[in-house]
C-alpha positions as a printed NumPy array, in Angstrom:
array([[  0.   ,   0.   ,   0.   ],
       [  1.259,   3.691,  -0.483],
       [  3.115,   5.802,   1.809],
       [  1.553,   9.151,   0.858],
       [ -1.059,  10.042,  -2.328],
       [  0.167,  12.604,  -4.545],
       [ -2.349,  14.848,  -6.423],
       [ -2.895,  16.46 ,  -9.337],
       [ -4.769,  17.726, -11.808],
       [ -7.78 ,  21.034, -12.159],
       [-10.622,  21.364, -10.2  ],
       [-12.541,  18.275, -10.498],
       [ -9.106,  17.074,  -8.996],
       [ -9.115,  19.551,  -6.341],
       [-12.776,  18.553,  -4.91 ],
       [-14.084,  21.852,  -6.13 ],
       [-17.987,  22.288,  -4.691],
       [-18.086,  18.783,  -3.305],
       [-17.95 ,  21.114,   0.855],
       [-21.457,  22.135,  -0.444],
       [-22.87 ,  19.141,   1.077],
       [-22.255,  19.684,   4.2  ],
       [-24.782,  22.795,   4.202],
       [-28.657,  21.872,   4.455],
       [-29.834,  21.566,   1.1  ],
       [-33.083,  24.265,   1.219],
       [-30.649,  26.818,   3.319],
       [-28.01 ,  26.296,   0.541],
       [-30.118,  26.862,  -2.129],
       [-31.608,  29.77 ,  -0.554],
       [-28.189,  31.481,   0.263],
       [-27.201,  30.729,  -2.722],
       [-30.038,  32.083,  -5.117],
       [-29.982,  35.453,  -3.261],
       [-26.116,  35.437,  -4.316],
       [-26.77 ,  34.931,  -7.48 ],
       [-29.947,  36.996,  -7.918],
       [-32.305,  34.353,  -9.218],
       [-34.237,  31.336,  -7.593],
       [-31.607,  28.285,  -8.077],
       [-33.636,  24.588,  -9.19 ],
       [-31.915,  21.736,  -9.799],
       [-32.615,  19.136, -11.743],
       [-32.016,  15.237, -11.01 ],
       [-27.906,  15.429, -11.759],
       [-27.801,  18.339,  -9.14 ],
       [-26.868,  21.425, -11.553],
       [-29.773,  24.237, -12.479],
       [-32.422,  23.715, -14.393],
       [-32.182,  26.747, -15.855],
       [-28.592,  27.515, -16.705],
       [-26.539,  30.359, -15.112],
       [-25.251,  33.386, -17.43 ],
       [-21.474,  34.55 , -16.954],
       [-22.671,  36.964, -14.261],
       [-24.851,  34.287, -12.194],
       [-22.188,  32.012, -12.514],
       [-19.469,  34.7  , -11.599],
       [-21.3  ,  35.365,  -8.692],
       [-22.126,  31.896,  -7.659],
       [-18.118,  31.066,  -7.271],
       [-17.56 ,  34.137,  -5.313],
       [-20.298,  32.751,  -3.096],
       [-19.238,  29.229,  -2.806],
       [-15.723,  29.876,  -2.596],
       [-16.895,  31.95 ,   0.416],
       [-19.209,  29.282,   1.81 ],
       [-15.952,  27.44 ,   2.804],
       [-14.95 ,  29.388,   5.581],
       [-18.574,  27.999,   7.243],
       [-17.984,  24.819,   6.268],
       [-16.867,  22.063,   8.658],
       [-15.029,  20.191,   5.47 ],
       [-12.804,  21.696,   2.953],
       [-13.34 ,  20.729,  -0.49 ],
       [-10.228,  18.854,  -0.184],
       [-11.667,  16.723,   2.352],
       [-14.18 ,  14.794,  -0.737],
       [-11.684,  14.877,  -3.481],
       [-11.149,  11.213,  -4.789],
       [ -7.513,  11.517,  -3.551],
       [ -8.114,  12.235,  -0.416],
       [-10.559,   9.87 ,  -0.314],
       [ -8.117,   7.297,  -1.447],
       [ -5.846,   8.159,   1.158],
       [ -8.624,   7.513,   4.07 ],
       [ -9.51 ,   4.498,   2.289],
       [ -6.043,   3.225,   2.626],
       [ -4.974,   4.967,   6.185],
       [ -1.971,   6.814,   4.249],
       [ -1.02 ,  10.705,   4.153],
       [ -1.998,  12.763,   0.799],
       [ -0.362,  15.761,  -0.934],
       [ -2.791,  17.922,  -2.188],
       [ -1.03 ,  19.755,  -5.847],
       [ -4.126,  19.967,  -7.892],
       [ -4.983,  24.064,  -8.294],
       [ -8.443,  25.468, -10.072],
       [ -8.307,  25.957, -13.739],
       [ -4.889,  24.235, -14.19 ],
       [ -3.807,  23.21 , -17.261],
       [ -2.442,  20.124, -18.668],
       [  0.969,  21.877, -18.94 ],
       [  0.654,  22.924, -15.69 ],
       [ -0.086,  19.953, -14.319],
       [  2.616,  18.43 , -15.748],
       [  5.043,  21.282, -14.473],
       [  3.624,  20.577, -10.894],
       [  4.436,  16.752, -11.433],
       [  7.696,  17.488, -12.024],
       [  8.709,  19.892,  -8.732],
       [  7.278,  17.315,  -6.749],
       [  9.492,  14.462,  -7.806],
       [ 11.974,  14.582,  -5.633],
       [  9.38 ,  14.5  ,  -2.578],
       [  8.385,  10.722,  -4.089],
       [  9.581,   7.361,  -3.463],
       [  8.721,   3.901,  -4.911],
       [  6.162,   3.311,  -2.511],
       [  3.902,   7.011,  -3.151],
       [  0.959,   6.923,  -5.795],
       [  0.322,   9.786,  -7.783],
       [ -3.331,  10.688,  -9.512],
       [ -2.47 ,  12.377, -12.696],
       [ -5.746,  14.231, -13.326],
       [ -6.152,  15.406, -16.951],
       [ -7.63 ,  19.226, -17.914],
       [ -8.634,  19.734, -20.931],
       [ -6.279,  20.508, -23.672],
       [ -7.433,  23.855, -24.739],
       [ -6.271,  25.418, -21.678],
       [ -3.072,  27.909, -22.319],
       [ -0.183,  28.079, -19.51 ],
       [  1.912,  31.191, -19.307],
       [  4.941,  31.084, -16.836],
       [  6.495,  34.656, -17.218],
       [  3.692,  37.127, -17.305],
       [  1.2  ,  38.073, -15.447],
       [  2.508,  35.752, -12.284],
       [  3.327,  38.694,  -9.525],
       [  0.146,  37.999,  -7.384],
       [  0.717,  33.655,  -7.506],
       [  2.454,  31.836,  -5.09 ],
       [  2.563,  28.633,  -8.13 ],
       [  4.152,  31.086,  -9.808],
       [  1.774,  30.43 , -13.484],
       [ -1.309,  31.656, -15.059],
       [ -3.742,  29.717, -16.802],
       [ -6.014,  30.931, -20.062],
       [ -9.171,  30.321, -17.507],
       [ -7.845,  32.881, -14.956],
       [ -8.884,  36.469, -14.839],
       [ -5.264,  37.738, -14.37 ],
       [ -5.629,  36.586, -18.537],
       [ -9.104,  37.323, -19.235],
       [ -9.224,  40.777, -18.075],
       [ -6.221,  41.46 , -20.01 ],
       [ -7.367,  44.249, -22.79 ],
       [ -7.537,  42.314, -25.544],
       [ -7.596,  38.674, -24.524],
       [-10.393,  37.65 , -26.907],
       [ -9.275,  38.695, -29.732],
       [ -6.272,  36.408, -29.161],
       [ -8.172,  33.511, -28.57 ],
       [ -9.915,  33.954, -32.243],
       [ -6.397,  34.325, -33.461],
       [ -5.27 ,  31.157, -31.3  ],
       [ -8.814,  29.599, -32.633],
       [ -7.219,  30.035, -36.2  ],
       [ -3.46 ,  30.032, -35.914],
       [ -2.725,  27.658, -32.693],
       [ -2.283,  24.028, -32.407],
       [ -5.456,  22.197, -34.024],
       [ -7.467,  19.258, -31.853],
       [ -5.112,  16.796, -33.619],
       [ -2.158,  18.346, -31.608],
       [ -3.595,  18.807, -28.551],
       [ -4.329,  15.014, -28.528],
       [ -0.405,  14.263, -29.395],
       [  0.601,  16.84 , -26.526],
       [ -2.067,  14.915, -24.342],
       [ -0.006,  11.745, -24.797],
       [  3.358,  12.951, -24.941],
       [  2.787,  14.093, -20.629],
       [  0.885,  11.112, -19.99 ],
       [  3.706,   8.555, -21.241],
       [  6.199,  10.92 , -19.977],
       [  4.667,  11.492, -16.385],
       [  4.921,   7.312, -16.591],
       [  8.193,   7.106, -17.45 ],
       [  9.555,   9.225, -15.003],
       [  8.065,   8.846, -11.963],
       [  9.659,   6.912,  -9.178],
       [  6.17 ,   5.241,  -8.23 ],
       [  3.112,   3.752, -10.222],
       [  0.777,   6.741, -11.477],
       [ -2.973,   6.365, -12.123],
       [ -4.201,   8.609, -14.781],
       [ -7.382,   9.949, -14.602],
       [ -9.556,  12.11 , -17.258],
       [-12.57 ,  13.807, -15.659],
       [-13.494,  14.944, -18.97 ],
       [-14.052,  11.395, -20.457],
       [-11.73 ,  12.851, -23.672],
       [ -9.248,   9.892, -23.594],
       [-10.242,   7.53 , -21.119],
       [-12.293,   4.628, -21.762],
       [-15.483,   5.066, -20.754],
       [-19.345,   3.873, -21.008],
       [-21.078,   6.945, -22.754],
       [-18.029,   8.512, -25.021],
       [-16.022,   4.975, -26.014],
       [-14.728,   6.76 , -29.372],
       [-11.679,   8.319, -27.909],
       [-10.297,  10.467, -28.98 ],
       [-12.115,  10.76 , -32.121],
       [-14.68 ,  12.296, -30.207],
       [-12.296,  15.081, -28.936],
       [-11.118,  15.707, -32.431],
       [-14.359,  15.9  , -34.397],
       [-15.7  ,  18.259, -31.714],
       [-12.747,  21.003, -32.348],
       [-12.206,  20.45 , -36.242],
       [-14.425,  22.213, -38.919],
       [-15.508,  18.453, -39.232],
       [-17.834,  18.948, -36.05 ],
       [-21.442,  18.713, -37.312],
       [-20.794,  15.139, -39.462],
       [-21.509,  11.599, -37.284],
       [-18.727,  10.049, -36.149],
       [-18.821,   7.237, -39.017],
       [-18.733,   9.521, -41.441],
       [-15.845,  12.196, -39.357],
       [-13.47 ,   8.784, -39.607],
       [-14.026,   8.331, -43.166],
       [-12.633,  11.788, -43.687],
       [-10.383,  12.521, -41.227],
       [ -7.079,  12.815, -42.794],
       [ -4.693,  11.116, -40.223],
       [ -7.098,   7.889, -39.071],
       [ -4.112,   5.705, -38.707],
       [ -2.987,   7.846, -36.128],
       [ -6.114,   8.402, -33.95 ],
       [ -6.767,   4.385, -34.022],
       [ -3.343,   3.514, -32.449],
       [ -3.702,   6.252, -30.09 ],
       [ -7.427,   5.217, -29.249],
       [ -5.569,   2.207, -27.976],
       [ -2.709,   3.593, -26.105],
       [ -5.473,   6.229, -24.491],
       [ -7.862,   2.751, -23.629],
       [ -4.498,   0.631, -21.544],
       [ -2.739,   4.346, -20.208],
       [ -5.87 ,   5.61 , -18.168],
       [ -8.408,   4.373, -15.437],
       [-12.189,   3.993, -16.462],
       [-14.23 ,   6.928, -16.452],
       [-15.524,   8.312, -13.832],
       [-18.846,   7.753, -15.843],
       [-19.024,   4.052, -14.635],
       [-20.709,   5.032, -11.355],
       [-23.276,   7.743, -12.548],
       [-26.236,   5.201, -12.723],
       [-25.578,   4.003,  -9.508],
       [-25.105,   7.518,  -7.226],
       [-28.231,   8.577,  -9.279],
       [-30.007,   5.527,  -8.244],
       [-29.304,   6.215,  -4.268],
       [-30.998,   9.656,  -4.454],
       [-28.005,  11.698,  -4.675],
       [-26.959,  14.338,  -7.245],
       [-23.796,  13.229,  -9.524],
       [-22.337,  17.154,  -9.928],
       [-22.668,  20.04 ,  -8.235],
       [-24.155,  23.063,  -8.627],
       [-21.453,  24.682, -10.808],
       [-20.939,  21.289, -12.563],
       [-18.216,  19.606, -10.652],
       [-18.581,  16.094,  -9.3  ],
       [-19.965,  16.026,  -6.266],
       [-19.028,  13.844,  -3.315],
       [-21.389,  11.061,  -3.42 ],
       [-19.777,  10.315,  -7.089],
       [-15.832,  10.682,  -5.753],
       [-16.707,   8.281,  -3.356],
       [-18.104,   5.796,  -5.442],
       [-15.78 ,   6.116,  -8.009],
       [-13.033,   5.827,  -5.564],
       [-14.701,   2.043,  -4.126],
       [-15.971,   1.03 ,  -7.439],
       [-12.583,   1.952,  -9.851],
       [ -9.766,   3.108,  -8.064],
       [ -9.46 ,   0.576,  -4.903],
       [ -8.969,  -1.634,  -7.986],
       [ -6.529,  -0.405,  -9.425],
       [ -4.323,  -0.643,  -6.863]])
């Protein structure tokens, strides 16, 4: 069994929203409605029925980010790592940081090498590839020393969007991102002093129950190709070769999705996500007993 749990990855890594289950469900959606300025319903998954607009949902992570100072748990506390950890009595180091990037990630991975030995696990958590990393701007007010393209200290830069239509155009295509996505998975493996479970809350590369086709999926989505069905996106797709053998390599490199245990959290009553779309706790910890334990 493992000496300590390392962890890291975005958000969904991070436990992000799962503390809001500690609050009583009618207060919380009360509070929480009058912080956003409209009446908050959710449906069966546990997110609102009615979709928030930037400023609802811009005030909605002021206020839960708030809520955690009244919280008895941190959001830490119901992340699947720290779940693990319980699970097997051992000590876990939280690394994963909100709106990280897979570069970032991977940066992270690296620093904390040297605090590893063989008998640490790591949970490589996966962002999504369209995130940007920057490393020598913008950086004066972060202790991690990096900015992220999901962080205001970017997005309030003047001019921001119009670089992202440029990027849109004139930056790596989906095809790229996938070969960047498995040049730090097989390089996290083949460095690290201890085994690493990779992990891909997105469902983009990881097997899983409701989006198998990876990551054909993931390309057709970001290509001009997005609108065709899959069957006929792989007859025209001009590197197929590629995305087959990688399809492969994606299937044996990371756990199951996290998918696997929706149908049974929704079947005990309890909401799989949060309010702001994050996994909620009831699915960490039946992802973690169902998937992970087994792993191991």
């Amino acid at each position: 069994m493992p000496d300590k749990i390392f962890i890291f990855g975005d958000s969904f890594m991070y436990g992000e929203e799962s503390h809001q289950h500690e609050f009583d469900e009618a207060e919380f959606l009360k509070d929480a409605s009058d912080a956003v300025g409209t009446k908050i319903e959710l449906d069966h998954h546990g997110v609102p029925t009615k979709p928030f607009t930037d400023t609802q949902r811009d005030k909605y992570i002021k206020f839960i980010n708030g809520s955690i100072k009244r919280s008895s748990i941190h959001p830490n506390y119901y992340s699947m790592g720290a779940i693990l950890a319980r699970k097997l009595n051992c000590e876990y180091d939280m690394q994963a940081t909100s709106g990280n990037s897979n570069n970032a990630i991977y940066k992270t991975f690296i620093d904390c090498i040297p605090k590893m030995t063989s008998d640490s696990l790591v949970l490589f958590g996966l962002s999504v590839p369209n995130r940007k990393t920057y490393y020598e701007q913008w950086i004066d007010r972060h202790p991690v020393n990096h900015v992220t393209s999901c962080w205001s200290d970017v997005t309030a830069e003047p001019g921001y969007g119009k670089f992202e239509e440029l990027d849109l155009l004139y930056g790596d295509d989906a095809t790229a991102r996938v070969l960047q996505t498995y040049s730090f998975v097989t390089s996290a493996k083949s460095i690290s002093p201890c085994p690493v479970l990779f992990i891909d809350p997105f469902h983009n590369f990881c097997d899983n129950k409701y989006h198998p086709d990876v990551p054909w999926n993931y390309v057709r989505r970001w290509s001009d190709q997005s609108q065709e069905d899959l069957k006929t996106f792989k007859q025209t797709y001009p590197h197929p070769e590629l995305l087959y053998w990688l399809e492969e390599q994606f299937k044996s490199l990371f756990v199951y999705g996290i998918s696997e245990v929706f149908e049974e959290v929704t079947a005990d009553g309890n909401p799989i996500q949060c309010i702001n779309g994050h996994y909620s706790k009831y699915t960490y910890e039946r992802y973690v007993d169902k998937v992970l334990l087994n792993e191991i």
